[in-house]
N, C-alpha and C positions, 0 to 999 in steps of 0.2 A: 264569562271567563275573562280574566286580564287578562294583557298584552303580553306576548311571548319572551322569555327573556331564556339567553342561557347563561347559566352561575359559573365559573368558574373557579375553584377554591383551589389552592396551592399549599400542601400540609408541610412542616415544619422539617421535614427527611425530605420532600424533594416532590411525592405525590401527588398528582391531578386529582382532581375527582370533576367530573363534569356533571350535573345536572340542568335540564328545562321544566321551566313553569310557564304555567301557561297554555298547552298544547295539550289537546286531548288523544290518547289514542295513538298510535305506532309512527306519526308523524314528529314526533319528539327524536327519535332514531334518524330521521332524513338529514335533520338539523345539526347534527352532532357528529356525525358519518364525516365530513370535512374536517373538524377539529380533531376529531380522535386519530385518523389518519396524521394529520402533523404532527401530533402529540408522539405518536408511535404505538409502542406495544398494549392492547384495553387487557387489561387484567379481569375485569368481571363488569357486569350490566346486571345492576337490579332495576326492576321494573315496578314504579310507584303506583298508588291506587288508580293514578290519575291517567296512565297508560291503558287502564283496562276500561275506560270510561270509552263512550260511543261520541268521536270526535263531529261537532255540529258545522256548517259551511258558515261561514262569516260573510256577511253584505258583499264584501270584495271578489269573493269567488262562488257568488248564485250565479247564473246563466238562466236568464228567460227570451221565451221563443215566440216569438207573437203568431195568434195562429193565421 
């Protein structure tokens, strides 16, 4: 999976639209929870294929335990 990135697109009447690539699974939500609060009012959250996929741990956040 690439690197996380969140899109920002600003439409031509005024309109946010937020999206993340990158982020497998309901942790796309965590990330955007700060922007959309600045933004203000969310009008609607669709949810891409890539939300319902089964997000995997990346190098940075495995945890091993020596026994």
């Amino acid at each position: 999976m690439s690197a996380p990135a969140i899109v920002v697109t600003i439409g031509p009447t005024g309109e946010v639209t937020v999206s993340v690539e990158g982020v497998a699974g309901p942790g796309c939500q965590a990330l955007t929870r700060p922007l959309e609060a600045a933004l203000g009012v969310t009008r609607q959250h669709t949810r891409t294929p890539e939300y319902y996929r089964t997000a995997t741990p990346s190098a940075g956040h495995v945890r091993l335990d020596s026994a």
